[in-house]
C-alpha positions as CSV (number, residue, x, y, z in Angstrom):
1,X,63.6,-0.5,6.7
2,X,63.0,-0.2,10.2
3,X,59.9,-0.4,12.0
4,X,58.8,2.4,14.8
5,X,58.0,-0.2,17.5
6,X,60.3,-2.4,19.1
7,X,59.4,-5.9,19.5
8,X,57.8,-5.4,22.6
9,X,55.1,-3.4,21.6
10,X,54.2,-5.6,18.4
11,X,51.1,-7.2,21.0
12,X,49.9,-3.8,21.5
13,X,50.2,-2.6,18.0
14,X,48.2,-5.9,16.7
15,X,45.4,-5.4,19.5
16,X,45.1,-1.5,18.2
17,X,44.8,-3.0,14.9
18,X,41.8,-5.5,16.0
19,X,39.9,-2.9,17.7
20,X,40.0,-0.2,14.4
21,X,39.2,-3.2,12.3
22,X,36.4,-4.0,15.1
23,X,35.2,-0.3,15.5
24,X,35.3,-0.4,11.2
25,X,33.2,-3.2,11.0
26,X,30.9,-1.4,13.6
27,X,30.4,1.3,11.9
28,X,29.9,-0.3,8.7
29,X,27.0,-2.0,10.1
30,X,25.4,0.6,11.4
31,X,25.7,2.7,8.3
32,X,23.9,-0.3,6.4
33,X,21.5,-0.2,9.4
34,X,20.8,3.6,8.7
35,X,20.3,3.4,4.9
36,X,18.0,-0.2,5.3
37,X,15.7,2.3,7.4
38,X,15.9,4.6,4.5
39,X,14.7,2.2,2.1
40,X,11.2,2.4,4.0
41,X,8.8,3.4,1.4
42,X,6.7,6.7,1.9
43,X,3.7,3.8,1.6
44,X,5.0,2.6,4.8
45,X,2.8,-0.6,5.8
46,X,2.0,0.9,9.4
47,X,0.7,3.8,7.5
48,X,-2.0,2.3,6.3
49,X,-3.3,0.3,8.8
50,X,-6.5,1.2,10.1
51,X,-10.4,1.8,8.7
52,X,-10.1,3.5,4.9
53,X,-13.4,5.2,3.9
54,X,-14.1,4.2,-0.4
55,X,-15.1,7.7,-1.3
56,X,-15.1,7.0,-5.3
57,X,-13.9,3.8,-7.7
58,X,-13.2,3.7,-11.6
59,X,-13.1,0.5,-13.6
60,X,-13.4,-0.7,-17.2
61,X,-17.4,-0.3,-17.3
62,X,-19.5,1.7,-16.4
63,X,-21.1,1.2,-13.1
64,X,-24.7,2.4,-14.4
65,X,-24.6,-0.2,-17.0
66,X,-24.5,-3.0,-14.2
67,X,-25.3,-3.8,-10.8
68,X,-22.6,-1.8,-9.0
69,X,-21.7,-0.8,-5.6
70,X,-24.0,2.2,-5.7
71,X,-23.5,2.2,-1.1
72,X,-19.9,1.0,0.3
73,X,-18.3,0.4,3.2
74,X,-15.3,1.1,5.4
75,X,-12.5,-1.1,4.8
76,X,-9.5,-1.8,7.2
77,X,-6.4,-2.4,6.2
78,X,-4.1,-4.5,8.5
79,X,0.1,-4.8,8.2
80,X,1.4,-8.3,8.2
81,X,4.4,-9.6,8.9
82,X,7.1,-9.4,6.4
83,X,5.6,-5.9,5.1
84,X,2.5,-7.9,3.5
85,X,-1.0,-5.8,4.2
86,X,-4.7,-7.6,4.6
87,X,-7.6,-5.8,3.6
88,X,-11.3,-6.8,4.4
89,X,-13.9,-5.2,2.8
90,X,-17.5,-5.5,3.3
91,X,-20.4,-5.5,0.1
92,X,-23.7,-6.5,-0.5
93,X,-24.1,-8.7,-2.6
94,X,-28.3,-10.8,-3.9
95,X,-29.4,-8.5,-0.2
96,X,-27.0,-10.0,1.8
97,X,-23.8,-8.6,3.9
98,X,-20.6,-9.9,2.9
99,X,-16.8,-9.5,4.4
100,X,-13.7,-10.9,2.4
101,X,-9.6,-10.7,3.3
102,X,-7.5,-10.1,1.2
103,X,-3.8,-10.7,1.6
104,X,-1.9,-8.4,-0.5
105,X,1.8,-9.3,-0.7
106,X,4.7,-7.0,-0.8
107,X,6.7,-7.1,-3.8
108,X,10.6,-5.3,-4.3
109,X,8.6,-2.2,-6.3
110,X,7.6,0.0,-3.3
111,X,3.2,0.5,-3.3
112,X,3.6,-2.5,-5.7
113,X,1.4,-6.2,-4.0
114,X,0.1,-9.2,-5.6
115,X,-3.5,-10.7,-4.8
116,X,-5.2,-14.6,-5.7
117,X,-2.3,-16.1,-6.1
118,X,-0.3,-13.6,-8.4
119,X,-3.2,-13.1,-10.6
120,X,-3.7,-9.6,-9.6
121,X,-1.3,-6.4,-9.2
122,X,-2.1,-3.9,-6.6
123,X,-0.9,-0.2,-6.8
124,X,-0.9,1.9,-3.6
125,X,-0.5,5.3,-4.5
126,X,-0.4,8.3,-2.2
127,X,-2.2,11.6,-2.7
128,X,-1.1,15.1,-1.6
129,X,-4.5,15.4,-0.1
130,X,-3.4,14.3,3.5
131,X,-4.7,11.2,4.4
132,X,-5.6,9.8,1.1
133,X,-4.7,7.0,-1.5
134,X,-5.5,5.5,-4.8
135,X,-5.5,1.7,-4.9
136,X,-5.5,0.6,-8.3
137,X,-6.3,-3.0,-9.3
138,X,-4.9,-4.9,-12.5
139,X,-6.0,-8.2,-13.1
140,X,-7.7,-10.6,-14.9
141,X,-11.5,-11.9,-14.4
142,X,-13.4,-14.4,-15.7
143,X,-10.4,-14.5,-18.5
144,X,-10.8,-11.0,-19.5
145,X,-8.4,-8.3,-18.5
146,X,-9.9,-5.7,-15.7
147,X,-8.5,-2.5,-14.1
148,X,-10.0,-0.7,-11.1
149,X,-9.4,2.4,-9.0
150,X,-10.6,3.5,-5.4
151,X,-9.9,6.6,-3.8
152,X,-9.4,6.0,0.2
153,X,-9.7,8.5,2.8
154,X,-9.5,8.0,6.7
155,X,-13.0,10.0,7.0
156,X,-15.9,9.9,4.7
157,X,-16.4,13.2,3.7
158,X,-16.0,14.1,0.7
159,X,-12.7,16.0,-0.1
160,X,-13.2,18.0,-4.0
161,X,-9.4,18.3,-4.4
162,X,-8.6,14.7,-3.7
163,X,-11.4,13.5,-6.5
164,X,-10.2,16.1,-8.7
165,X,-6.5,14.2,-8.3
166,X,-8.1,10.8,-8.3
167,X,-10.0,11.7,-11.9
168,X,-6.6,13.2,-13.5
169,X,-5.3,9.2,-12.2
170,X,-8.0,7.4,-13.7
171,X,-7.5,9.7,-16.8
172,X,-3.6,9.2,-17.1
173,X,-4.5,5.3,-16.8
174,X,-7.1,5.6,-19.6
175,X,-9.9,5.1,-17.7
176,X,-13.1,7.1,-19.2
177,X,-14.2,10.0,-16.7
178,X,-18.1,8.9,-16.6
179,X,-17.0,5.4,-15.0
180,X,-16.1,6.9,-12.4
181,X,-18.9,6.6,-9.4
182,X,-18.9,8.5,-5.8
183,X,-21.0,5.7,-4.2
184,X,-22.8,6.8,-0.9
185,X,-21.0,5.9,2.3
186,X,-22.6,3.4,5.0
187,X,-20.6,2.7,8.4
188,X,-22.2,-0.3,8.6
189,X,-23.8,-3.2,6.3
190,X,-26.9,-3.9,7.6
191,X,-30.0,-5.7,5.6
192,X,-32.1,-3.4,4.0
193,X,-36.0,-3.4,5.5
194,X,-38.7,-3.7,2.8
């Protein structure tokens, strides 16, 4: 069997060979770059960032049985590095104001972080209200297990169809209806005056 190309053109036909595998391999990666920016979860970590108005919570107990958060606080949620988020949130706690981070870290489940060290699973769930999620706390505390919902909103008004999607959540997660608490907003934690 004869080959097409004489002898002299074997150099030319092996450098046309290089440059489709080169231009293959190209491709290639850039086809793996196109569907690793796919992968992106619609909880996107930029997405979040920024100040996050509580505008109800659910838990295990009922908040009128204890000393619950009956005023909150914005909290602001900051991406890190690696697709990790940090929250701070600010309570009051025996009349004092109180801020705490949190550094919530990514896991392979997209709106899936852990908390403390792996003892606690965070769920970040997005609503079809625009600009409104459910993060939804399982853990344990003090030994026992806990769960906890919070409905997040960038503004603190109060938004009827985004609580009516938050209670059918807390319902489909077993949570009782009366636990749930729409605690009175505050922009900022200041001492209260006697």
């Amino acid at each position: 069997m004869r080959s097409r190309h004489s002898p002299g053109d074997l150099p030319c036909v092996r450098a046309q060979r290089l440059e489709m595998k080169n231009l293959l391999i190209f491709l290639l990666l850039g086809l793996v770059a196109v569907l690793k920016a796919q992968e992106v979860p619609s909880d996107d970590q930029e997405e979040l960032s920024g100040t996050w108005h509580i505008k109800a919570l659910v838990c295990d107990k009922n908040h009128t049985e204890r000393e619950g958060p009956k005023k909150v606080f914005p909290m602001t949620v900051t991406a890190l590095e690696g697709g990790d988020l940090e929250v701070e949130i600010t309570f009051w706690k025996k009349g004092q104001c109180h801020k705490k981070k949190i550094v919530m870290h990514k896991t392979d489940e997209p709106g899936k972080y852990t908390a403390f060290k792996g003892k606690k699973v965070i769920y970040i769930q997005e609503l079809s209200v625009k600009d409104h999620y459910i993060f939804y706390c399982e853990g344990q505390h003090h030994g026992k297990s806990r769960r906890m919902g919070k409905l997040v909103g960038r503004n603190p008004e109060e938004n009827p169809e985004a609580l009516e999607e938050f209670k059918k959540f807390a319902q489909g997660k077993g949570l009782r209806q009366e636990n749930i608490l729409v605690p009175e907003q505050s922009d900022q934690c200041t001492p209260e005056s006697d």
